[in-house]
C-alpha positions in Angstrom: -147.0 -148.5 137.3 -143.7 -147.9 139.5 -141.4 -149.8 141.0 -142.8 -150.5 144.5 -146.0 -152.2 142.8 -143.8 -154.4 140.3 -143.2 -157.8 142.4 -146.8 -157.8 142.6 -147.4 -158.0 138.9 -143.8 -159.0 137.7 -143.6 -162.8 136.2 -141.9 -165.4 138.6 -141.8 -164.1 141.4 -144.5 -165.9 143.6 -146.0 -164.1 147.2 -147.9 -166.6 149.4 -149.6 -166.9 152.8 -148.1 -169.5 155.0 -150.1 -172.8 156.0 -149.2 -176.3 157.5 -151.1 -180.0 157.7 -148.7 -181.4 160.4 -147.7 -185.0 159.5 -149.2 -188.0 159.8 -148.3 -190.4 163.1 -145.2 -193.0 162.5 -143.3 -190.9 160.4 -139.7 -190.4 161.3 -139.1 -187.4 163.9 -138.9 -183.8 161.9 -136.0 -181.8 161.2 -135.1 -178.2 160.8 -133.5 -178.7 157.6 -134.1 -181.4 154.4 -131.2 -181.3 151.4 -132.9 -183.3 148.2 -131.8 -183.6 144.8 -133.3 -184.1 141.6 -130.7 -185.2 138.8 -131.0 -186.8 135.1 -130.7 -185.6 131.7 -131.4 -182.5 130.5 -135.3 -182.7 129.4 -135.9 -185.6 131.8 -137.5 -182.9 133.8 -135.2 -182.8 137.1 -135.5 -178.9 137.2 -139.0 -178.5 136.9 -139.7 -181.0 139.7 -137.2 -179.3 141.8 -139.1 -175.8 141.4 -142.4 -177.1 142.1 -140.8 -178.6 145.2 -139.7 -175.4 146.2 -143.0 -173.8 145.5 -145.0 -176.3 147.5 -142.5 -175.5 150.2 -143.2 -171.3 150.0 -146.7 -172.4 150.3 -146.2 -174.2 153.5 -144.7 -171.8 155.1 -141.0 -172.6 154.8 -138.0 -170.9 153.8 -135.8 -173.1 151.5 -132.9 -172.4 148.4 -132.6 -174.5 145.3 -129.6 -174.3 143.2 -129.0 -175.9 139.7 -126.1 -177.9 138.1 -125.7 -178.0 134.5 -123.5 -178.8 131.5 -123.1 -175.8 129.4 -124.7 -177.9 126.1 -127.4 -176.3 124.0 -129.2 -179.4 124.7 -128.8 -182.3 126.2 -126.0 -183.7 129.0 -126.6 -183.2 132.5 -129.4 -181.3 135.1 -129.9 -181.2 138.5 -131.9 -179.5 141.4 -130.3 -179.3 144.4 -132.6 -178.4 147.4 -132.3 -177.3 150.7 -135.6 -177.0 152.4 -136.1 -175.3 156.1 -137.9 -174.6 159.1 -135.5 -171.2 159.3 -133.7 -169.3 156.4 -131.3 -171.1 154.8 -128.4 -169.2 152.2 -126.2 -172.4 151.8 -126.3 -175.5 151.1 -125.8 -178.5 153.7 -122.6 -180.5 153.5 -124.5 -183.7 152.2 -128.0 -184.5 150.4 -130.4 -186.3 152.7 -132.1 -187.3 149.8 -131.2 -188.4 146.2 -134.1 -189.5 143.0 -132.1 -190.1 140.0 -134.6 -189.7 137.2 -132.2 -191.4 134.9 -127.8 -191.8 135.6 -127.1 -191.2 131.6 -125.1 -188.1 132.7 -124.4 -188.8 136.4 -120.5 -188.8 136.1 -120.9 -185.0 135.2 -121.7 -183.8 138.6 -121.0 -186.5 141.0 -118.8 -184.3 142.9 -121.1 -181.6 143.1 -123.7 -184.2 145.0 -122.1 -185.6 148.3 -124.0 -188.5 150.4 -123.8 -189.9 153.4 -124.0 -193.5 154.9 -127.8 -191.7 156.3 -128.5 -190.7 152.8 -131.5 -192.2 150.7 -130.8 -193.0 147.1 -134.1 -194.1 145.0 -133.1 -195.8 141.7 -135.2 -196.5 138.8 -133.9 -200.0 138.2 -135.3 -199.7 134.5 -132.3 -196.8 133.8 -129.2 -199.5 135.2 -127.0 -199.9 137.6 -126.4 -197.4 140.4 -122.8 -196.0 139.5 -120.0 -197.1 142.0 -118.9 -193.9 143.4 -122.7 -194.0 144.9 -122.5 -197.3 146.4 -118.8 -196.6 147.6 -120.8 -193.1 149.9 -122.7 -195.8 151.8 -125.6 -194.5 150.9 -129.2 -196.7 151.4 -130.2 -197.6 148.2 -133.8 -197.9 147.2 -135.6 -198.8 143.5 -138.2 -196.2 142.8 -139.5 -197.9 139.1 -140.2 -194.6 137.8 -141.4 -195.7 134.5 -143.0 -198.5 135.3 -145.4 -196.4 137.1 -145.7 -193.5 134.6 -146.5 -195.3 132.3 -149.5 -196.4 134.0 -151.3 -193.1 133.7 -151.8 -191.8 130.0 -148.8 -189.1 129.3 -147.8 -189.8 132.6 -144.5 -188.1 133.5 -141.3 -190.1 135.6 -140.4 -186.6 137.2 -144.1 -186.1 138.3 -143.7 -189.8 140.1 -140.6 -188.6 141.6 -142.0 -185.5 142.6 -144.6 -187.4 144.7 -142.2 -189.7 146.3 -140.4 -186.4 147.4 -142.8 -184.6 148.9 -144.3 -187.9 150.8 -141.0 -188.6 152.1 -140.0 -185.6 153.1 -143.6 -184.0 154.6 -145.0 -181.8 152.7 -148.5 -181.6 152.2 -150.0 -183.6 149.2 -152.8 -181.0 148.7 -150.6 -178.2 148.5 -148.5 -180.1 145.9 -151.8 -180.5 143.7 -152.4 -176.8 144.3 -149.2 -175.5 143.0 -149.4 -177.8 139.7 -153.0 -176.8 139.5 -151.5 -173.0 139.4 -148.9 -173.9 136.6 -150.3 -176.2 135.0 -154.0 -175.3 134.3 -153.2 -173.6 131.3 -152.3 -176.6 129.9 -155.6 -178.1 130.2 -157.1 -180.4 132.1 -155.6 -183.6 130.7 -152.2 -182.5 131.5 -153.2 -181.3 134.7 -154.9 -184.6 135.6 -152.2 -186.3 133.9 -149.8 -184.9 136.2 -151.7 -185.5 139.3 -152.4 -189.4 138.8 -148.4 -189.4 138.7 -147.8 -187.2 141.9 -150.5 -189.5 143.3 -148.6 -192.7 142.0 -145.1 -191.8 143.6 -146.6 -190.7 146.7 -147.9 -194.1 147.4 -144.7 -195.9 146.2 -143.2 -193.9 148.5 -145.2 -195.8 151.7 -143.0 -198.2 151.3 -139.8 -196.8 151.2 -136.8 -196.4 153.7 -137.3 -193.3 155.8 -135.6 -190.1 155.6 -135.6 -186.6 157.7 -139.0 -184.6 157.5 -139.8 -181.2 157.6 -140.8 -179.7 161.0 -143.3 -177.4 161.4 -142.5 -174.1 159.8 -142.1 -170.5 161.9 -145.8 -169.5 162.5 -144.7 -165.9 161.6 -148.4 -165.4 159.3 -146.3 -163.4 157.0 -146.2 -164.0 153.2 -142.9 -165.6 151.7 -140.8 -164.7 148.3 -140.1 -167.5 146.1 -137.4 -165.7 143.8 -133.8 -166.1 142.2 -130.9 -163.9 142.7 -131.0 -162.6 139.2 -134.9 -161.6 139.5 -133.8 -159.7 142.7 -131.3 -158.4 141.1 -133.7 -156.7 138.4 -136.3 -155.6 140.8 -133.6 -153.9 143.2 -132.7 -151.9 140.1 -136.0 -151.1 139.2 -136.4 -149.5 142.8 -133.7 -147.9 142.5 -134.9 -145.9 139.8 -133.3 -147.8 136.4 -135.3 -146.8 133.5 -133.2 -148.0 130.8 -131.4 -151.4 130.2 -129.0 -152.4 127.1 -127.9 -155.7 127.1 -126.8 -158.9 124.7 -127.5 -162.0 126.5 -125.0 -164.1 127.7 -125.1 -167.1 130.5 -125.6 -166.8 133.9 -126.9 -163.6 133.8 -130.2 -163.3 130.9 -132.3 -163.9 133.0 -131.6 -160.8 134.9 -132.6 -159.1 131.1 -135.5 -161.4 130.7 -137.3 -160.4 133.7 -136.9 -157.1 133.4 -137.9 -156.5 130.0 -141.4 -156.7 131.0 -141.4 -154.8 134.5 -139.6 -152.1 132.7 -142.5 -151.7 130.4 -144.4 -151.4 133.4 -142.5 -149.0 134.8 -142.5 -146.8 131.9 -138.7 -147.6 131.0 -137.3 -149.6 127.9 -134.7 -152.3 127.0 -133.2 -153.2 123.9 -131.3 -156.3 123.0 -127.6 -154.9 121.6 -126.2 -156.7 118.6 -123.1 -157.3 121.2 -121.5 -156.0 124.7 -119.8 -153.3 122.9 -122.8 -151.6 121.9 -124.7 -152.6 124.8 -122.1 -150.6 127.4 -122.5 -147.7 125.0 -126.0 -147.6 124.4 -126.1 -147.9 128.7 -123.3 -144.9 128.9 -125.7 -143.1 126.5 -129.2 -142.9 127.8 -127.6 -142.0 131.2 -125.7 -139.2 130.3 -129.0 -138.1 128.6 -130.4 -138.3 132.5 -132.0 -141.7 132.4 -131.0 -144.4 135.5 -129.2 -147.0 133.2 -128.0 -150.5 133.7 -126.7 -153.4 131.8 -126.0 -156.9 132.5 -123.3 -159.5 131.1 -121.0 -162.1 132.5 -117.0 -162.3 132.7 -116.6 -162.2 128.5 -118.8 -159.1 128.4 -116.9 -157.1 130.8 -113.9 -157.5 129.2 -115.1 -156.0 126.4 -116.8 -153.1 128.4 -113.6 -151.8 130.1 -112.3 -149.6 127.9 -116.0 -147.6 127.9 -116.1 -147.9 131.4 -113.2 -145.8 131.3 -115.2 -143.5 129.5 -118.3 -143.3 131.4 -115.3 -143.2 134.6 -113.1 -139.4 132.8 -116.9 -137.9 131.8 -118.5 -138.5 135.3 -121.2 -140.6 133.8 -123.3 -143.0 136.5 -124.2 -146.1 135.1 -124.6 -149.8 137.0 -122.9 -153.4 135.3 -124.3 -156.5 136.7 -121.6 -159.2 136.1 -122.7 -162.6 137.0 -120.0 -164.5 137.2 -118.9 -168.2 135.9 -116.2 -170.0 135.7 -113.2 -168.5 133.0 -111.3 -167.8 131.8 -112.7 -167.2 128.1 -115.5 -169.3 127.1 -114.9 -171.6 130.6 -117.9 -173.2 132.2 -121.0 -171.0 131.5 -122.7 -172.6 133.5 -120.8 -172.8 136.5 -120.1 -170.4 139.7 -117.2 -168.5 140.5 -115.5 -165.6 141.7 -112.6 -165.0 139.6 -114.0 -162.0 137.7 -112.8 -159.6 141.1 -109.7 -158.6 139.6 -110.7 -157.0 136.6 -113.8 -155.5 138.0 -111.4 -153.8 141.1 -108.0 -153.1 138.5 -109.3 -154.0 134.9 -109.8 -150.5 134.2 -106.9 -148.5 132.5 -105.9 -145.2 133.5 -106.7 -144.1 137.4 -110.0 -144.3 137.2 -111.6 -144.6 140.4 -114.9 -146.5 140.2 -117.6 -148.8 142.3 -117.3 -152.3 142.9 -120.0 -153.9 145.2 -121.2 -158.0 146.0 -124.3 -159.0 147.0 -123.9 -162.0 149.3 -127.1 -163.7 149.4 -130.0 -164.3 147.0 -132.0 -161.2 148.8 -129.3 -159.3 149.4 -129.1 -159.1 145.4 -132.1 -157.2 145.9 -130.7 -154.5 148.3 -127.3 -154.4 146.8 -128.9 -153.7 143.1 -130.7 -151.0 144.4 -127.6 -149.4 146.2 -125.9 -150.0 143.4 -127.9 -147.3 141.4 -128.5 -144.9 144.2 -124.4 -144.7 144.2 -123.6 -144.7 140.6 -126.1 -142.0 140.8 -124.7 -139.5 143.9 -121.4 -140.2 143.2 -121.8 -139.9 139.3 -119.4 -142.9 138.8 -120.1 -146.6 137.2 -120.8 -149.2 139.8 -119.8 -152.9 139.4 -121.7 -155.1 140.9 -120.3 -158.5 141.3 -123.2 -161.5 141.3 -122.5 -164.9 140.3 -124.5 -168.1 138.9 -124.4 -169.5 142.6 -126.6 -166.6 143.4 -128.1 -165.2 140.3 -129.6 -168.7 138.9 -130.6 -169.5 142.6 -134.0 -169.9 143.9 -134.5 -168.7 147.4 -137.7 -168.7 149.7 -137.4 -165.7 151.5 -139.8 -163.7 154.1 -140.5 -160.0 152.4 -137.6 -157.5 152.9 -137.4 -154.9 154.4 -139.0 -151.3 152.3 -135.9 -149.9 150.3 -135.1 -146.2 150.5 -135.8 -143.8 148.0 -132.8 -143.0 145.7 -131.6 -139.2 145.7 -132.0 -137.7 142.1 -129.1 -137.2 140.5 -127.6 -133.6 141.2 -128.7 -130.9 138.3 -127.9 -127.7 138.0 -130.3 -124.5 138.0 -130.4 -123.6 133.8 -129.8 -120.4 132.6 -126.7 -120.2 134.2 -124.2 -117.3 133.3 -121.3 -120.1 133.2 -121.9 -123.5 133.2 -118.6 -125.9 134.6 -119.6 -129.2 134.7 -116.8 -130.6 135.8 -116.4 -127.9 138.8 -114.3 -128.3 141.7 -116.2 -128.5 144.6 -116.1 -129.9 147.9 -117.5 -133.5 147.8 -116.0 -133.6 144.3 -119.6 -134.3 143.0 -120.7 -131.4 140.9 -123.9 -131.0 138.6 -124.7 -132.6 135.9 -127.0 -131.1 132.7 -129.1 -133.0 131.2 -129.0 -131.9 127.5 -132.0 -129.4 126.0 -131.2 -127.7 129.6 -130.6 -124.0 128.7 -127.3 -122.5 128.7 -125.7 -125.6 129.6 -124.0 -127.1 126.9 -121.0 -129.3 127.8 -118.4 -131.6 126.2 -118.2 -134.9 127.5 -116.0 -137.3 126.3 -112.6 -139.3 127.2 -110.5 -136.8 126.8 -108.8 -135.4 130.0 -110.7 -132.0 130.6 -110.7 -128.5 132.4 -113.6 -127.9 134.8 -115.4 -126.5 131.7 -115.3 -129.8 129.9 -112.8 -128.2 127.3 -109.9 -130.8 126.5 -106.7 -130.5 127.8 -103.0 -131.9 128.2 -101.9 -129.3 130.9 -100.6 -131.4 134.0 -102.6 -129.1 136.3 -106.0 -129.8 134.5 -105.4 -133.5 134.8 -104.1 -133.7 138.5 -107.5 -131.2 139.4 -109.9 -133.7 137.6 -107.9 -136.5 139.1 -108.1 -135.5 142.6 -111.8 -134.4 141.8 -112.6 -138.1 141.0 -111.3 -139.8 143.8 -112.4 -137.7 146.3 -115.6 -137.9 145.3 -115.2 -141.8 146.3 -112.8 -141.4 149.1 -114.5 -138.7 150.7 -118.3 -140.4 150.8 -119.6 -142.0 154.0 -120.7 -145.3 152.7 -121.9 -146.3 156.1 -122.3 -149.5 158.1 -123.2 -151.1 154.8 -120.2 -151.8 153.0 -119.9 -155.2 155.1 -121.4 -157.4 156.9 -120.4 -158.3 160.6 -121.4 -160.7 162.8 -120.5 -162.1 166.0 -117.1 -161.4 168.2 -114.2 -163.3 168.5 -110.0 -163.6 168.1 -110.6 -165.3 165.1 -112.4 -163.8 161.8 -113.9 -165.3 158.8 -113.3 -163.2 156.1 -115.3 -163.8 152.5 -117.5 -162.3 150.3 -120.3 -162.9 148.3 -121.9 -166.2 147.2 -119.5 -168.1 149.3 -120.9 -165.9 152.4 -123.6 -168.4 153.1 -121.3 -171.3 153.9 -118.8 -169.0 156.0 -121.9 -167.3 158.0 -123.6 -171.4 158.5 -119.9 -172.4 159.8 -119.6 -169.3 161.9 -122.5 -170.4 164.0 -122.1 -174.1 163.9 -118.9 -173.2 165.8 -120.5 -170.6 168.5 -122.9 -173.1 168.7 -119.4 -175.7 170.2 -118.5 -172.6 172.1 -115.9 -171.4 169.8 -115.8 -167.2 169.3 -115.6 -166.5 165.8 -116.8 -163.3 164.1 -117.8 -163.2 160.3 -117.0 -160.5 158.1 -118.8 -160.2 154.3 -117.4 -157.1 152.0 -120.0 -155.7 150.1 -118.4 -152.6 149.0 -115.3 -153.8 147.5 -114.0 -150.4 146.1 -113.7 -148.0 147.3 -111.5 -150.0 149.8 -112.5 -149.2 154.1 -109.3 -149.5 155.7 -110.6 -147.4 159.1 -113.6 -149.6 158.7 -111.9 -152.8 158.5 -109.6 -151.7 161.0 -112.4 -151.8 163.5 -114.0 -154.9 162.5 -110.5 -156.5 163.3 -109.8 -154.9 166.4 -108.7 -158.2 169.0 -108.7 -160.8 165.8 -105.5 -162.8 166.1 -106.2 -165.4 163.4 -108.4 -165.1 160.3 -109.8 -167.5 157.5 -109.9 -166.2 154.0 -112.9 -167.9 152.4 -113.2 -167.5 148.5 -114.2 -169.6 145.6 -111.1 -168.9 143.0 -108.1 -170.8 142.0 -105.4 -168.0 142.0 -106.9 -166.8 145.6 -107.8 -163.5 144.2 -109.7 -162.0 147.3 -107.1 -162.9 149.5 -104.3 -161.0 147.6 -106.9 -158.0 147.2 -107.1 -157.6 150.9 -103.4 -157.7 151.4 -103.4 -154.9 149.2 -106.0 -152.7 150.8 -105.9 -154.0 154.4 -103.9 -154.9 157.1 -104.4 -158.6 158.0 -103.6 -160.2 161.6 -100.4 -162.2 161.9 -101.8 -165.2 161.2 -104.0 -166.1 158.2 -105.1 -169.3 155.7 -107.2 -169.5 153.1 -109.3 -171.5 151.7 -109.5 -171.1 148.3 -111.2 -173.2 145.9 -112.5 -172.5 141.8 -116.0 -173.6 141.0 -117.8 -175.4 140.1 -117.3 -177.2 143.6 -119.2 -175.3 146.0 -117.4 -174.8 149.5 -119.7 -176.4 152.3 -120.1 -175.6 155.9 -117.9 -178.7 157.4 -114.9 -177.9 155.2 -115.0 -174.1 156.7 -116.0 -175.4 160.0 -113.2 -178.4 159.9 -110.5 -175.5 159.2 -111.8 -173.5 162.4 -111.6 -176.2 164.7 -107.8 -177.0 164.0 -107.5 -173.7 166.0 -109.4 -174.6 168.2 -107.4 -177.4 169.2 -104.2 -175.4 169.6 -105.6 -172.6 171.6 
């Protein structure tokens, strides 16, 4: 099986045909956009209600992206699913919840900044679990008792999450049979008890619900008849390397990013490819440096500890021309930080980390689908250029859930250049226009090379002569100075004096502010690097042309991309930042708040 036929068969990742009930008379008007959460103690069950919500939700047709808080215990502490559902696609979340079920407040105080109300906002309590906490009651928020228990205990091995899940999905519109339909789907396996278990709940909190204060519904959802992709960034992530051609994967797991390994352990095996669980990073970068320069596509994944320890064979893979992709999904740091967490502080080791002048690949998805994309031009690069790519994820989009309509087909990826065998003299590290030149697989005849860390001549043969290293130097970096990376190392949007500049996971907030302020009449163009390195000044000098003001946007303490542009780009007079380190997420208002203080003194 290859690559294009794997998100059919892959685990996870669910493809379904859009259909609606419209809502019943006397419910309160529909909305474009619902934010829910789902919060209690780890094992309560807050997660898996949250992605059955989200299912239910691909099934009807909507688009829709649920993220997750966490504590970073083994077991235990806090959990919550935060969901935005929609009638359009949606890539950040909404500056409040419209609607909050607390399954249980053991844990509360352990996110309550990560879940903002409103004096609108509906708050169901079980009043069985105790008193709403104060910083709830001081939002304004209606509160409402949901008794949870009381009802699940009603139906034998009844579930509270199942009763909340009901209430949800009453309150906010979406269709009780679909809900049925998607436990049926996950749950038969289970058997019927559990099944019908479940159901009796669902059926329990939907008629509690009747009674309950009203919050926004869904509209109707885009009659497009297409199919929609319920799928995290990390999944995407694994399937845009798989089209990309990655048939090997070395890895030790490490939080946010194993699920990007767990999912593609299987589709690999489908693919004909193979991945093996390193005793640690060390081995893992190795093992990825070494099935590549054997010709085989390879990747690895790991988080901000794990490329620290990979840098000095980076280097490596950087003096011997070997192509190889790292997935770093970032959290907060440093060290051991907050696992569990998003953040974007790993930028400056992935863009300087690297000893030496060793010109290398850094890229940033910026949505959950664009993980997709990004993977797979992630590989097709590493592989042209011959050169490790970076590619810069994080847990805001790697351990998010997105509904998404099919992308677009991928193009193929160019085979790795090769030379003809047999050859009289075999230079592998020629000098040659692009800077790119051949590379052997080994069992090739007659070309036998030596490739190590050790600065070489264009043979591979080491050397300490100052004109063999400034040749290979220059070699290197034209290879990535000279390449036209096209219109795809950012993305712009809109026109305007004044520029929003950010980059990945904080991209969805920046592009959702960008248009709430065109929408007021205020001209403001968005800019989202993806291609972090090789820098694009003449690029970037373009995007800028007539911006007199811009707005750094980034989600890091020491304001890390800020300083990186000041040191590849030319900036307008004027500029502020916003700069803030997870595990707050930066909302819409707060970007859109910032804009509009120019827009006063224009």
């Amino acid at each position: 099986m290859d690559a294009d036929h794997i998100e059919q068969t892959a685990p996870h990742i669910a493809m379904t045909d859009a259909g609606w009930r419209a809502p019943g008379a006397g419910e309160q008007p529909a909305t474009g956009s619902v934010s829910l959460a789902v919060l209690g103690s780890g094992g309560a069950g807050s997660m898996r209600a949250g992605e059955i919500l989200l299912e239910v939700a691909a099934e009807a047709g909507f688009f829709g992206l649920m993220t997750r808080s966490m504590g970073p215990q083994i077991r235990g502490g806090e959990a919550a699913a935060l969901l935005r559902l929609s009638t359009a696609p949606v890539s950040s979340p909404d500056d409040h919840f419209d609607l909050l079920i607390a399954l249980d407040w053991g844990n509360f105080a352990g996110f309550a900044a990560e879940l903002p109300l409103a004096p609108g906002s509906l708050v169901l309590t079980d009043p069985a679990e105790g008193e709403v906490p104060a910083t709830v009651l001081a939002s304004g928020a209606r509160i409402a008792q949901l008794p949870l228990k009381e009802l699940a205990r009603k139906v034998a091995n009844g579930r509270t999450n199942m009763v909340a899940l009901g209430a949800a999905a009453a309150l906010i519109g979406l269709p009780a049979e679909l809900v049925v339909a998607v436990l049926a789907s996950q749950f038969g396996r289970k058997g019927e008890a559990v099944l019908a278990a479940s159901a009796a709940a669902l059926r329990l909190g939907a008629e509690a619900a009747t009674g309950l204060p009203a919050v926004p519904r869904l509209g109707a959802p885009r009659q497009d008849g297409a199919a929609r992709w319920n799928i995290s960034g990390n999944q995407a992530t694994g399937l845009g390397a798989l089209k990309g051609g990655v048939k090997f994967v070395a890895a030790y797991p490490i939080t946010p990013a194993t699920e990007v390994l767990e999912w593609l352990a299987p589709a690999l095996e489908k693919t004909g490819g193979r991945l093996v669980q390193a005793e640690d990073e060390l081995a893992a970068i190795n093992m990825t440096i070494g099935a590549s320069f054997a010709g085989t596509p390879s990747l690895t994944a790991t988080s901000g500890p794990g490329l620290a320890l990979m840098v000095e064979a980076l280097g490596l893979a950087v003096a011997s021309e070997t192509p190889l992709v790292v997935v770093d999904v970032m959290r907060g740091g440093p060290s051991t930080g907050i696992p569990t967490k998003s953040e974007q502080t790993d930028l400056n080791i992935a863009v300087y980390g690297l000893h030496g002048d060793a010109p290398h690949l850094v890229l940033a998805p910026n949505a959950v689908g664009d993980c997709l994309s990004t993977a797979h031009w992630a590989v097709s690069l590493a592989e042209t250029l011959q050169t490790p790519a970076i590619v810069l994820s994080d847990q805001a989009l790697g351990q998010s859930r997105a509904i998404l309509a099919p992308p677009a087909p991928l193009p193929a990826t160019a085979p790795r250049l090769t030379p003809v065998p047999d050859q009289v003299e075999y230079n592998r590290y020629a000098v040659t226009e692009s800077g790119v030149s051949p590379m052997a697989i080994p069992g090739m005849p007659g070309t036998a090379y030596v490739a190590d860390g050790l600065e070489h001549t264009e043979r591979g043969t080491p050397s300490a002569q100052a004109a063999a290293h400034q040749t290979q130097l220059d070699k290197r970096a034209r290879k990535l100075d000279g390449f036209d990376f096209g219109a795809r190392w950012a993305d712009l949007e809109g026109e305007g004096d004044i520029a929003l500049i950010t980059w990945g996971s904080v991209t969805g907030p920046a592009r959702e502010a960008a248009e709430r302020a065109r929408a007021r009449g205020q001209r403001v163009r968005l800019i989202s690097l993806r291609l972090l390195l090789p820098a694009q000044p003449e690029k970037m000098h373009a995007a800028l042309a007539g911006v007199r003001r811009a707005l750094v946007v980034e989600q890091s303490h020491g304001r890390q991309f800020h300083k990186y542009l000041r040191s590849f780009y030319d900036l307008p007079a004027e500029v502020a930042v916003i700069a803030r380190p997870g595990p707050l997420p930066i909302r819409p208002a707060e970007i859109l708040e910032r804009l509009a203080a120019w827009e006063s003194v224009r």
